[in-house]
LUMSE-571955 format. One record per residue (C-alpha): x, y, z. Coordinates in nm, 3 decimals, padded with zeros to 5 digits. Example, Ala and Ser with C-alpha at 12.3 -4.5 7.8 and 13.67 -1.06 7.14 Angstrom:
<c1->01.230&c2->-00.450&c3->00.780>
<c1->01.367&c2->-00.106&c3->00.714>
END
This chain:
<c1->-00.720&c2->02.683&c3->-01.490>
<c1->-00.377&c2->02.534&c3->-01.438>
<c1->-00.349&c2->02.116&c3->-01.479>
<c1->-00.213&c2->01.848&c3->-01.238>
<c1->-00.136&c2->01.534&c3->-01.405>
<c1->-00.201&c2->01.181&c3->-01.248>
<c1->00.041&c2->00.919&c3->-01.340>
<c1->-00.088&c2->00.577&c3->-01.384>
<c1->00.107&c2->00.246&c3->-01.446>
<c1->-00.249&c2->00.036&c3->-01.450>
<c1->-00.605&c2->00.109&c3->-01.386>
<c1->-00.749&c2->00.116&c3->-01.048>
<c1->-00.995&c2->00.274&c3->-00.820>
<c1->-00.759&c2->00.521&c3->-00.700>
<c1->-00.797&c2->00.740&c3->-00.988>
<c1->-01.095&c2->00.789&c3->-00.955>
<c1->-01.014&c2->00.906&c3->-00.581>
<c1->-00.717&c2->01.089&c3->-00.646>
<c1->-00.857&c2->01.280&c3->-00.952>
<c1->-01.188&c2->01.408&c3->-00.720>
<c1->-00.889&c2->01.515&c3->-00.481>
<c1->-00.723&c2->01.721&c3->-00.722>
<c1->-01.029&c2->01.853&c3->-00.895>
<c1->-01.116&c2->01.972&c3->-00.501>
<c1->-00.820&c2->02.210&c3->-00.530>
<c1->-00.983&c2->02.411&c3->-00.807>
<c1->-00.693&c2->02.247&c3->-01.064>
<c1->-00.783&c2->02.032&c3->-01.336>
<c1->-00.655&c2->01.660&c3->-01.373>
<c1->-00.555&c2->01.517&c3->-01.633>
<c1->-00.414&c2->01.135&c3->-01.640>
<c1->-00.031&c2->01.040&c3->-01.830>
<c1->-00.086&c2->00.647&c3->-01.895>
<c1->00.020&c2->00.419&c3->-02.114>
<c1->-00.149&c2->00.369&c3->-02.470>
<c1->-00.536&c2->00.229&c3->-02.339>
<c1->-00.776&c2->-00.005&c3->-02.498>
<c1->-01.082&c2->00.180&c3->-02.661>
<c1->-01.296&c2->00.076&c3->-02.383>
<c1->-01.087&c2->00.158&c3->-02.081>
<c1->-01.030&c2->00.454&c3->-02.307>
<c1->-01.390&c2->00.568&c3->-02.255>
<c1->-01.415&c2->00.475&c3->-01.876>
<c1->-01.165&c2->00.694&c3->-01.764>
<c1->-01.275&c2->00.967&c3->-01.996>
<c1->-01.564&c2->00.986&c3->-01.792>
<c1->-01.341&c2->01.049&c3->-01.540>
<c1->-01.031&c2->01.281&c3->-01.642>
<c1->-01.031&c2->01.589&c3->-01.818>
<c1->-00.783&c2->01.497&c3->-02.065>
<c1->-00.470&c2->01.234&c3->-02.151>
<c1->-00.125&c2->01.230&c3->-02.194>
<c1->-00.002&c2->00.927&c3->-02.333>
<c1->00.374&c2->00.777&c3->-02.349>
<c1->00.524&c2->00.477&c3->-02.415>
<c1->00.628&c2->00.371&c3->-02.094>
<c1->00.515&c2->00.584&c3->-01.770>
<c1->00.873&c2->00.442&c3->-01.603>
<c1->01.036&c2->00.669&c3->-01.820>
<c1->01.098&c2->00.942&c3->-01.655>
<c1->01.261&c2->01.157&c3->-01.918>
<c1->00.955&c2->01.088&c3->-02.139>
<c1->00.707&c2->01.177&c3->-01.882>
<c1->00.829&c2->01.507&c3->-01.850>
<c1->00.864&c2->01.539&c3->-02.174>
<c1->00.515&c2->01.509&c3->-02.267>
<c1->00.377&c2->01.719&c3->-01.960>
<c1->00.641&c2->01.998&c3->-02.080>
<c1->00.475&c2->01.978&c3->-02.416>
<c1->00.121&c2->01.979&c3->-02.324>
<c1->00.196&c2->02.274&c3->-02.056>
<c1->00.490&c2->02.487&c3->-01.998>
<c1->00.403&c2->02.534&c3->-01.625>
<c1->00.223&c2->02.256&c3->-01.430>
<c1->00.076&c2->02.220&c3->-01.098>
<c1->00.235&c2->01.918&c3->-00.986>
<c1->00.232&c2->01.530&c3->-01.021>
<c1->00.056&c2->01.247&c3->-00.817>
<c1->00.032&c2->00.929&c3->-00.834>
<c1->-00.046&c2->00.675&c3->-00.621>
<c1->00.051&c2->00.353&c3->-00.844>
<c1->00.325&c2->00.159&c3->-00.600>
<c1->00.553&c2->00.062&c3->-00.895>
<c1->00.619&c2->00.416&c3->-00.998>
<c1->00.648&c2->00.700&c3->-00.759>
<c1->01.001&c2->00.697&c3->-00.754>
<c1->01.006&c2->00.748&c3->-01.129>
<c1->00.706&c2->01.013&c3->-01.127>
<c1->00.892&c2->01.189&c3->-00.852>
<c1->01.222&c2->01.190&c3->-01.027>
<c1->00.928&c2->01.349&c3->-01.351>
<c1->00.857&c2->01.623&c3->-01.123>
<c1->01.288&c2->01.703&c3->-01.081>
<c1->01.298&c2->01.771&c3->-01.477>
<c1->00.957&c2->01.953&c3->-01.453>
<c1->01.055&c2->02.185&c3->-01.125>
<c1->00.778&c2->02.093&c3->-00.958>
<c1->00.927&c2->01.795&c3->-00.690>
<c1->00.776&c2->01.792&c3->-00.328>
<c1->01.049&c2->01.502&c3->-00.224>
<c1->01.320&c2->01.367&c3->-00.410>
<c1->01.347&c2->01.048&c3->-00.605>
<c1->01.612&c2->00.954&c3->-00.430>
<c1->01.426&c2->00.909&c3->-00.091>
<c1->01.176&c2->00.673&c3->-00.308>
<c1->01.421&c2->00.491&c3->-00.446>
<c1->01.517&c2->00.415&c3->-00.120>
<c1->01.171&c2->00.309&c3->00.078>
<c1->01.113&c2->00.100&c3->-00.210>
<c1->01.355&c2->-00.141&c3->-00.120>
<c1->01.292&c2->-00.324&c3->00.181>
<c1->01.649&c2->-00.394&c3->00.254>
<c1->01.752&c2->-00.086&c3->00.214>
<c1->01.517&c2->00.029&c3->00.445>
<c1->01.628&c2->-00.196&c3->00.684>
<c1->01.971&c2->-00.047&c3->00.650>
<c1->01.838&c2->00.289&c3->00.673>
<c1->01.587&c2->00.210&c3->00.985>
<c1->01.938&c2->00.043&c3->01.169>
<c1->02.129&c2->00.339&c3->01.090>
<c1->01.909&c2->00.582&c3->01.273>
<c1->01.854&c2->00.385&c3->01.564>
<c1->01.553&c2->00.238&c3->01.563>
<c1->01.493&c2->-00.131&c3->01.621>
<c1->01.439&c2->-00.384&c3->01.350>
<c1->01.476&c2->-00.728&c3->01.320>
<c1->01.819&c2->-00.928&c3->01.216>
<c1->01.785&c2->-00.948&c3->00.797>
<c1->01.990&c2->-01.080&c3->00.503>
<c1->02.005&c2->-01.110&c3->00.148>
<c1->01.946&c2->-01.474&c3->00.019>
<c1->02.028&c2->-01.536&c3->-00.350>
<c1->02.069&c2->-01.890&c3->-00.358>
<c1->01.910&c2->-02.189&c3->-00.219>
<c1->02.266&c2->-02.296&c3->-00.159>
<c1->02.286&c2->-01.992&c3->00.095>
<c1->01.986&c2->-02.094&c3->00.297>
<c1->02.195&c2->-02.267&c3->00.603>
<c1->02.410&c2->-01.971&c3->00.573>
<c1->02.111&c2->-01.670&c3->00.610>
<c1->01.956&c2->-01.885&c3->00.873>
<c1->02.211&c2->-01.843&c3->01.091>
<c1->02.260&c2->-01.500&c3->01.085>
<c1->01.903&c2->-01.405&c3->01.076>
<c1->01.748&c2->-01.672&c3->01.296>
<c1->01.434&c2->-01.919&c3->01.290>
<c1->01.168&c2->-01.883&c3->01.256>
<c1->01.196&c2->-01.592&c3->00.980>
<c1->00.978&c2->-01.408&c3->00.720>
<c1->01.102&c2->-01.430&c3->00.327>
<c1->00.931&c2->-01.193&c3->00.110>
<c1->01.028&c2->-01.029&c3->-00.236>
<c1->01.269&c2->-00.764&c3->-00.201>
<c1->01.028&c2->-00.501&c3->-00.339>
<c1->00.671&c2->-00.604&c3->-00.310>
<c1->00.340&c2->-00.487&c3->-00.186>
<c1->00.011&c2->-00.689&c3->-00.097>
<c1->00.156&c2->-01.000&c3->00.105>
<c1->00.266&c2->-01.081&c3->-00.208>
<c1->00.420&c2->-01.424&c3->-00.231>
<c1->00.512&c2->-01.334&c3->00.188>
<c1->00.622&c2->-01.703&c3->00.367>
<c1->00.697&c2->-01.833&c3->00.671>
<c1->00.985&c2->-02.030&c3->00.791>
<c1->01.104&c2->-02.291&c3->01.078>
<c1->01.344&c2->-02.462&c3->00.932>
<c1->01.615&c2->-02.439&c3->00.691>
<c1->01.459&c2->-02.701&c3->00.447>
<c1->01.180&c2->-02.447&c3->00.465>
<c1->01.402&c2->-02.156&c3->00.357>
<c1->01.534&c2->-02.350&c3->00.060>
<c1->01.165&c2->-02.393&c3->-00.014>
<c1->01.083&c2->-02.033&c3->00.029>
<c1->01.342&c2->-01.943&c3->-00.185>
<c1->01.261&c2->-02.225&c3->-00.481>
<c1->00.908&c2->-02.063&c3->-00.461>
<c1->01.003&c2->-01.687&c3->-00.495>
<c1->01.198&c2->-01.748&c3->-00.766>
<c1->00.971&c2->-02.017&c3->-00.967>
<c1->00.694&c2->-01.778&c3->-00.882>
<c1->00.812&c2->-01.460&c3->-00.957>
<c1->00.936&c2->-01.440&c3->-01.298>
<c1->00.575&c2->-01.521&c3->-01.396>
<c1->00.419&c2->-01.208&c3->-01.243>
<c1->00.230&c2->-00.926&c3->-01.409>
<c1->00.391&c2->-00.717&c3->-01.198>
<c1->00.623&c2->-00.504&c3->-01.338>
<c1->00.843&c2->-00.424&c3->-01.053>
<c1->00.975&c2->-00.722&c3->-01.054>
<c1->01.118&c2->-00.738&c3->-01.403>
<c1->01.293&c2->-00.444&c3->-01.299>
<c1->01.648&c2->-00.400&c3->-01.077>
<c1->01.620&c2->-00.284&c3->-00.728>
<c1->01.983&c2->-00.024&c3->-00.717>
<c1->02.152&c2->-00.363&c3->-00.803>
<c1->01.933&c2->-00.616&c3->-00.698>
<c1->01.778&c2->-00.890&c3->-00.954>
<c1->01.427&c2->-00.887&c3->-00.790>
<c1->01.362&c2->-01.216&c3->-00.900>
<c1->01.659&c2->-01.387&c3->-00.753>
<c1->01.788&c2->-01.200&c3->-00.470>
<c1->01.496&c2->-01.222&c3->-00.194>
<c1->01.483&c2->-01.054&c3->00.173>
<c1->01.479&c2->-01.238&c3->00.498>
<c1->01.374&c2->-01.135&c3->00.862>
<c1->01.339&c2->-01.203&c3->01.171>
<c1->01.009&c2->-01.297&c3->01.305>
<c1->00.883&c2->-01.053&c3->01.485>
<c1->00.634&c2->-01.122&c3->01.783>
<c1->00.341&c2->-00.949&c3->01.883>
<c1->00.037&c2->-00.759&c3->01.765>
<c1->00.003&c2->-00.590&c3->01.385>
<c1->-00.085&c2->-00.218&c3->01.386>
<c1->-00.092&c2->00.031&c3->01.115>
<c1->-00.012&c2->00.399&c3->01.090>
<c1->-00.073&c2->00.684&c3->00.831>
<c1->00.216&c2->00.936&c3->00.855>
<c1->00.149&c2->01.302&c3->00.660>
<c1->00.491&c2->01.484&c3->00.675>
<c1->00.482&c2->01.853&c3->00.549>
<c1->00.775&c2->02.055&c3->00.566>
<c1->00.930&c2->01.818&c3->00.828>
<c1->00.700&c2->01.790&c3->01.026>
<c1->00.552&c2->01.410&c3->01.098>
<c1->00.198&c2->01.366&c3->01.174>
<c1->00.069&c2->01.061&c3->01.238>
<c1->-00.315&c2->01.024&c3->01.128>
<c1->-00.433&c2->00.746&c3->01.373>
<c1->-00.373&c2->00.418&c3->01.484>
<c1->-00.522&c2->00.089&c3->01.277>
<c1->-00.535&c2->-00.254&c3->01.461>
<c1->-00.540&c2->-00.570&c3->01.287>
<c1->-00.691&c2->-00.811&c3->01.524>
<c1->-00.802&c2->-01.041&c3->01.242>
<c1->-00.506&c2->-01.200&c3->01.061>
<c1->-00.556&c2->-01.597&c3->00.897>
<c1->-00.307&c2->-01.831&c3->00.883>
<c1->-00.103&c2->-01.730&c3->00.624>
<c1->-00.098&c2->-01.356&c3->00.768>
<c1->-00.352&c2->-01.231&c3->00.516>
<c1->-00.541&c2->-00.916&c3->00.674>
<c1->-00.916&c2->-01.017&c3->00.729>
<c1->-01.004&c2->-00.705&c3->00.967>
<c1->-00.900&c2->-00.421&c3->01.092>
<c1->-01.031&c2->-00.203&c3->01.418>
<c1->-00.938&c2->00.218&c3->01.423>
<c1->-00.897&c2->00.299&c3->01.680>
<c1->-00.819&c2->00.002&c3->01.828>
<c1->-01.015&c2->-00.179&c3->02.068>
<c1->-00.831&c2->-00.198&c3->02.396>
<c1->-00.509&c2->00.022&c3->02.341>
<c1->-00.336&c2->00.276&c3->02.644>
<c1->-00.285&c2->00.612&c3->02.533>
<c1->00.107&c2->00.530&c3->02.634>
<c1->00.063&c2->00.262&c3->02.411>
<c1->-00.046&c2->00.497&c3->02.116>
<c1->00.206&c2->00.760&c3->02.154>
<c1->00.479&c2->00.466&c3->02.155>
<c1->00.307&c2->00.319&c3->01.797>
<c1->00.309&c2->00.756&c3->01.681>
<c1->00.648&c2->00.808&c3->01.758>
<c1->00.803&c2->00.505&c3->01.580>
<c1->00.633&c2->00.568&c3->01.283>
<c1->00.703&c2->00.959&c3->01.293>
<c1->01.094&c2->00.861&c3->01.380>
<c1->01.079&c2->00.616&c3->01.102>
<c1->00.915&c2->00.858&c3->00.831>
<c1->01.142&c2->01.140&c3->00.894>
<c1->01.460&c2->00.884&c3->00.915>
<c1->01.407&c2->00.757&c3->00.574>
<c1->01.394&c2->01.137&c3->00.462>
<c1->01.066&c2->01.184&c3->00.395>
<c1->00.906&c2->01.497&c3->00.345>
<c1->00.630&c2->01.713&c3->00.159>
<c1->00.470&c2->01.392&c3->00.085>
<c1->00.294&c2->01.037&c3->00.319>
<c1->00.343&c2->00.708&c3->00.393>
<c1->00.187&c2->00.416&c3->00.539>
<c1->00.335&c2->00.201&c3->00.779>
<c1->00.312&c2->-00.127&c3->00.922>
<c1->00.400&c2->-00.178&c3->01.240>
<c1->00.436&c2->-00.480&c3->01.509>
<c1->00.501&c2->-00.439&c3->01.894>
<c1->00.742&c2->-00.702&c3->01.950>
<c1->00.736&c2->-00.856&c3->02.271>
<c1->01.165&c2->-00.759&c3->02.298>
<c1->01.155&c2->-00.480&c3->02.042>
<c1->00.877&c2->-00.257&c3->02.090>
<c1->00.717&c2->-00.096&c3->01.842>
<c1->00.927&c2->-00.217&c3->01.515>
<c1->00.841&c2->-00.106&c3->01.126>
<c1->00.772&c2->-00.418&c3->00.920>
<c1->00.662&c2->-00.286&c3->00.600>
<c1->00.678&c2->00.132&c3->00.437>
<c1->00.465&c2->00.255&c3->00.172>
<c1->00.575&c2->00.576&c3->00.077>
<c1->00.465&c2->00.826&c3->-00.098>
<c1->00.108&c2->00.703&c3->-00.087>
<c1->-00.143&c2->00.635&c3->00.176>
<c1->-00.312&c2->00.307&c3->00.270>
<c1->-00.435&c2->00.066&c3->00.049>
<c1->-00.771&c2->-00.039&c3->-00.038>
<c1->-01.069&c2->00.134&c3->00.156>
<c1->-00.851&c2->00.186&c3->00.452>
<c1->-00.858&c2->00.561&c3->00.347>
<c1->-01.249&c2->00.491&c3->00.350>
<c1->-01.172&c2->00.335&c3->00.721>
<c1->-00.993&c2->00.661&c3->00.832>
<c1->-01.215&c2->00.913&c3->00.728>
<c1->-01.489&c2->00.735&c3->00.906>
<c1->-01.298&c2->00.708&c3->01.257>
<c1->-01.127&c2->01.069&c3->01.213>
<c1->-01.261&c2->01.275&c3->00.973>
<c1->-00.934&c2->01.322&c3->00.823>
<c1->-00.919&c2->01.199&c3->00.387>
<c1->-00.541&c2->01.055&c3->00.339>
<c1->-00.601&c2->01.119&c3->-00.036>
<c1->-00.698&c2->01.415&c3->00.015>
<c1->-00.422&c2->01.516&c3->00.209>
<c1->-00.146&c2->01.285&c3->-00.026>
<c1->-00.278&c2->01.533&c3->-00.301>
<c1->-00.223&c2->01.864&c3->-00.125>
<c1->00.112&c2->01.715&c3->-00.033>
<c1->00.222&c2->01.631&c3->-00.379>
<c1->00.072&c2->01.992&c3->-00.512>
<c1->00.190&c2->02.165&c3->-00.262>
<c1->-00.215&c2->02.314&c3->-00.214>
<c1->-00.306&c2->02.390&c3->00.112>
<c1->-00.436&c2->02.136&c3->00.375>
<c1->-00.774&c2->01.969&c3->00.333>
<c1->-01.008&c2->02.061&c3->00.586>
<c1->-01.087&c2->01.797&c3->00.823>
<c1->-01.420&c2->01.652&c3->00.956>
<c1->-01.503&c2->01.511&c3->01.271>
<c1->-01.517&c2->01.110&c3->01.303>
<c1->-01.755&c2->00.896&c3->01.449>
<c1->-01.747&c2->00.830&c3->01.810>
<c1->-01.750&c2->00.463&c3->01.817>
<c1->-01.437&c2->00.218&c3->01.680>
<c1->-01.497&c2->00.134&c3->01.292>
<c1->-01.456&c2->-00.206&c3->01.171>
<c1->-01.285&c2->-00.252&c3->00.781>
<c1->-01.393&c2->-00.651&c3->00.755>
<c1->-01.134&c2->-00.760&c3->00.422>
<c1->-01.252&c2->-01.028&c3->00.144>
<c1->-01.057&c2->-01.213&c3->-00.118>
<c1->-01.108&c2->-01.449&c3->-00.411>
<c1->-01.045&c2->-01.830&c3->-00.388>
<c1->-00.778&c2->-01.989&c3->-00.617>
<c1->-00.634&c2->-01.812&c3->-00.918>
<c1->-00.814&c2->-01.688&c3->-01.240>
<c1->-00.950&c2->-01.371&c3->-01.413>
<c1->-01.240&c2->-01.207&c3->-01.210>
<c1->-01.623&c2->-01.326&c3->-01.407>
<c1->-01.853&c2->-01.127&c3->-01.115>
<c1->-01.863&c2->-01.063&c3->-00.779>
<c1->-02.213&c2->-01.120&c3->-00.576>
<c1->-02.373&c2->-01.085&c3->-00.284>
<c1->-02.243&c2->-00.700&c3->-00.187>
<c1->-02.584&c2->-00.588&c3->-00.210>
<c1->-02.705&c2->-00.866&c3->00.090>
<c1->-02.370&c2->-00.744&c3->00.269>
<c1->-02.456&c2->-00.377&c3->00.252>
<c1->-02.804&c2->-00.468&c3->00.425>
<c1->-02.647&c2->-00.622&c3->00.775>
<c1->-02.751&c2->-00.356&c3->01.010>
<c1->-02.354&c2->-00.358&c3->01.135>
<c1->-02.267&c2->-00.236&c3->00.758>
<c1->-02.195&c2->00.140&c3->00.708>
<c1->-02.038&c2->00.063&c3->00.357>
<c1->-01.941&c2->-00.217&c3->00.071>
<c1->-01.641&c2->-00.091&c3->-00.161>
<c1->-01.531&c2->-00.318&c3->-00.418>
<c1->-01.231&c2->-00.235&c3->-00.567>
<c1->-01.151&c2->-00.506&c3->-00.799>
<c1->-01.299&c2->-00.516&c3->-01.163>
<c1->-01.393&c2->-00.814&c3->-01.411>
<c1->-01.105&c2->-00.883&c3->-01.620>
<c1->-00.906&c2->-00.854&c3->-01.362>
<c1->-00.626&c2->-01.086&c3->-01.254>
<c1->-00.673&c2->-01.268&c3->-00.882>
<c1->-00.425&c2->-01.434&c3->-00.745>
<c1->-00.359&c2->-01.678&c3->-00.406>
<c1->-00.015&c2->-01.532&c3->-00.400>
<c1->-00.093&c2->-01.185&c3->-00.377>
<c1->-00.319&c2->-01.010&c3->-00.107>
<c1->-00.568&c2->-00.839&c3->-00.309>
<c1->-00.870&c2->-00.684&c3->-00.083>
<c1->-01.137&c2->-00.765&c3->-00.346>
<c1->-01.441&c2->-00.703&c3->-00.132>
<c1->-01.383&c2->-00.433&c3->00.140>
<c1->-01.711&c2->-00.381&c3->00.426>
<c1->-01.676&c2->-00.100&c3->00.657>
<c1->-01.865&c2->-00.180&c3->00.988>
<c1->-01.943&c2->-00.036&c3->01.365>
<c1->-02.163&c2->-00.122&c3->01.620>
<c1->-01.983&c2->-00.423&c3->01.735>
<c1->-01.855&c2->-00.470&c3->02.099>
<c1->-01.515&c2->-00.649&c3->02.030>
<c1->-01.282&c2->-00.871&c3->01.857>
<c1->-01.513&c2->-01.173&c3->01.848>
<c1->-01.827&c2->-00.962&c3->01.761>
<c1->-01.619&c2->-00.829&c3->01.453>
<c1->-01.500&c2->-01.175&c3->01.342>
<c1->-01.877&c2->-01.289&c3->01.368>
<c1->-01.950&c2->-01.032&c3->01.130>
<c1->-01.728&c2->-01.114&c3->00.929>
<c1->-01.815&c2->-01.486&c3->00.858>
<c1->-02.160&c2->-01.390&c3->00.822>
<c1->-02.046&c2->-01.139&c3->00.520>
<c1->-01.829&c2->-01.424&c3->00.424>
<c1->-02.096&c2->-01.671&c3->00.373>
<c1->-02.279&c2->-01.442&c3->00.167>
<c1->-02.007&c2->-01.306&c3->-00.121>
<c1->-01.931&c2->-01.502&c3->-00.384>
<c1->-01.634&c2->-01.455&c3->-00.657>
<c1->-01.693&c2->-01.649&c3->-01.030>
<c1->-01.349&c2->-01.631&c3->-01.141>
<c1->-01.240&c2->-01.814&c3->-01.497>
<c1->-00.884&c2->-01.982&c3->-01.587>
<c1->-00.644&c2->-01.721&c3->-01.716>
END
C-alpha cells in the first residue's frame, strides 16, 4: 500500500481529520513533524501509521529528503498547518509529486501581495499600504483613508486585527503590532514575508462596509467550484466571529451567484489550482462583493468543515485531500434541508487552557446537533488571537435573533479554567 505523508508544524485536530481523509483513499498516512514529546508521541500514534521526523518541517529540502528516504515513490503531501503549505508544496517540487506550485502559496500568504494580485486582475479591493513606522501613520492615512483595518501582514485567526478612526489610532495600532508581535508563538512571524519583516512592516485597508460572508472554493484542473455560501450574522465588537448561518438566512439567488463568482474569479486570479481555499468575503455597499481575507491551500477553519457537510453534504477535507493526492473526488452526500447554525466560543483573558466544562449541558439543548472542541489543555489562549475553542453546530432556529438566543444560552453554560503562562 503506497504512503501519503501529512506535514505538521504543531498539533491540532486536523490531523486527526485529514489522516481519516487519506486513509479513505485506500493510502496509508503517515505524519513528518518535528521531534514530539513522549506523550504527544503516543497520542498521535494512535492515530498515524508511522513518523517521519526532521528538524524543522520549514525546511523544505529536508522534508523531501526524509520522505525520499523512507519511500522512493510517494503518494503525495497534505497538510493543512497555515504556516507551512508553501514550504510543503515547494516538498512536493523536489519529490515530483506537486498539485500547485509554491510559488502561488507564497503569494496568497501575503496579504499585500494579494492585494496587488486581486488589483491586477480586476477585481475590486479596498485602497491599502504598507506602514512600517509609526512616523508613517499621517502618511498611510491619507492614501488609504479612515476609518481603516491594520492587521499583520501574514496572519490568520483575527489575530491582533484593529480598528482605526483616527491617525493617533493608527500610531497606536502600529505601537501594538509591533510590541505584540515579537512575543508570539507563532512562527510565521519570526519569519520574512518575500522581503517583508513581519513584525515591523504591517498592512492597512480600507474599511470595507457591509455584510461578512464566507466561501469554500475547490479548484481542480482549473476549474473553480465554489462549495456554498457561509453568513456571519453574529460578529462582536471587536469583529470576532460568534455565529455563522449556511446557507444564509435571507440571501437572493442573484445575490449568491454574485458572492460565487468573486470568489471563483479571485481563486483562479491568484493561480490557484489542483488544490482549495477559503475565502472571506464582504459586500461593500460601493464595491460589491470584495475578498478580505484568502486561505489557500486549505479549507475552513475550525468545525466550519463540520458546518458544511451538514448544510451540503459535501466534506472540504475530504475533498482538500483528493486535491493534494490527486485521488479521485469524494463522493458527496445530501445536506439537511433546513439552514445550520455554527454558534463560536472563546476563552476569557490570556493563559494556558486547565479544562473546559459545560459541553456536555450544551450538547443537550434540543437546538444542538453537535459540540466540537478543538482546543486541548496545555494549550496556549490568547485575547489577541481568534481561537474557536468551543464550536456548537445548531438548526431549528427561525432567524438571526433566535440564533443569537441560542447562543447566550450556550454561553452561560461553558466555562474555560485557564492558568497564567
Amino acid at each position: 500500500m503506497n504512503t501519503a505523508f501529512v506535514v505538521c508544524e504543531t498539533s491540532g485536530q486536523w490531523i486527526a481529520d485529514v489522516v481519516a481523509a487519506v486513509r479513505a483513499t485506500g493510502l496509508r498516512a503517515e505524519l513528518v513533524t518535528e521531534p514530539l514529546e513522549p506523550a504527544e508521541l503516543a497520542r498521535l500514534a494512535e492515530v498515524v501509521d508511522g513518523f517521519v521526523v526532521v528538524a524543522d518541517v520549514r525546511d523544505a529540502e529536508a522534508v523531501a529528503a526524509a520522505i525520499r528516504a523512507r519511500t522512493p515513490l510517494p503518494a503525495g503531501l497534505v497538510t493543512a498547518a497555515e504556516g507551512i503549505i508553501a514550504s510543503v508544496a515547494r516538498a512536493a517540487e523536489l519529490l515530483g509529486v506537486a498539485r500547485c506550485p509554491a510559488s502561488v502559496f507564497t503569494v496568497t500568504h501575503n496579504k499585500f501581495a494579494v492585494r496587488q494580485a486581486l488589483a491586477a486582475a480586476g477585481l475590486p479591493g479596498p485602497r491599502c499600504a504598507l506602514i512600517s513606522a509609526e512616523s508613517e501613520a499621517a502618511s498611510v492615512a491619507s492614501e488609504v483613508g479612515l476609518p481603516a483595518i491594520v492587521k499583520p501582514v501574514n496572519g490568520a485567526a483575527s489575530n491582533l486585527v484593529r480598528t482605526v478612526s483616527t491617525v493617533d489610532e493608527l500610531t497606536a495600532a502600529y505601537r501594538l503590532l509591533a510590541e505584540r508581535l515579537p512575543h508570539s508563538e507563532d512562527a510565521r512571524y519570526h519569519r520574512l514575508v518575500g522581503s517583508i519583516d513581519p513584525l515591523k512592516v504591517f498592512l492597512v485597508e480600507g474599511l470595507l462596509r457591509g455584510p461578512e460572508y464566507a466561501v469554500d472554493v475547490l479548484v481542480r484542473d482549473g476549474v473553480a467550484e465554489p462549495v456554498a455560501v457561509v453568513e456571519k450574522p453574529l460578529i462582536d465588537e471587536r469583529k470576532f466571529e460568534l455565529g455563522m448561518v449556511c446557507p444564509p438566512l435571507e440571501l437572493s439567488e442573484m445575490d449568491t451567484e454574485r458572492l460565487f463568482a468573486a470568489a471563483t474569479a479571485a481563486a483562479l486570479a491568484l493561480g490557484l489550482d489542483n488544490t482549495c481555499a477559503h475565502l472571506e468575503l464582504i459586500d461593500d455597499a460601493e464595491l460589491g462583493p470584495t475578498i478580505v481575507e484568502v486561505n489557500a491551500g486549505r479549507p475552513a477553519g475550525g468545525a466550519q468543515p463540520v458546518l458544511l457537510k451538514l448544510a451540503t453534504g459535501i466534506d472540504v477535507i475530504a475533498e482538500a485531500v483528493s486535491l493534494a493526492l490527486g485521488t479521485p473526488p469524494p463522493k458527496r452526500g445530501v445536506g439537511l434541508p433546513v439552514p445550520v447554525g455554527y454558534l463560536i466560543f472563546y476563552a476569557e483573558g490570556t493563559g494556558r487552557l486547565v479544562r473546559v466544562e459545560g459541553t456536555d449541558e450544551v450538547a443537550d439543548l434540543p437546538e444542538v446537533l453537535e459540540v466540537v472542541t478543538i482546543v486541548r489543555p496545555g494549550q496556549l489562549l490568547t485575547d489577541d488571537q481568534e481561537i474557536y475553542a468551543v464550536n456548537v453546530l445548531a438548526a431549528g432556529f427561525a432567524d438571526t435573533e433566535d440564533l443569537a438566543a441560542l447562543h447566550a444560552e450556550a454561553a452561560k453554560l461553558i466555562r474555560f479554567e485557564l492558568e497564567e503562562s
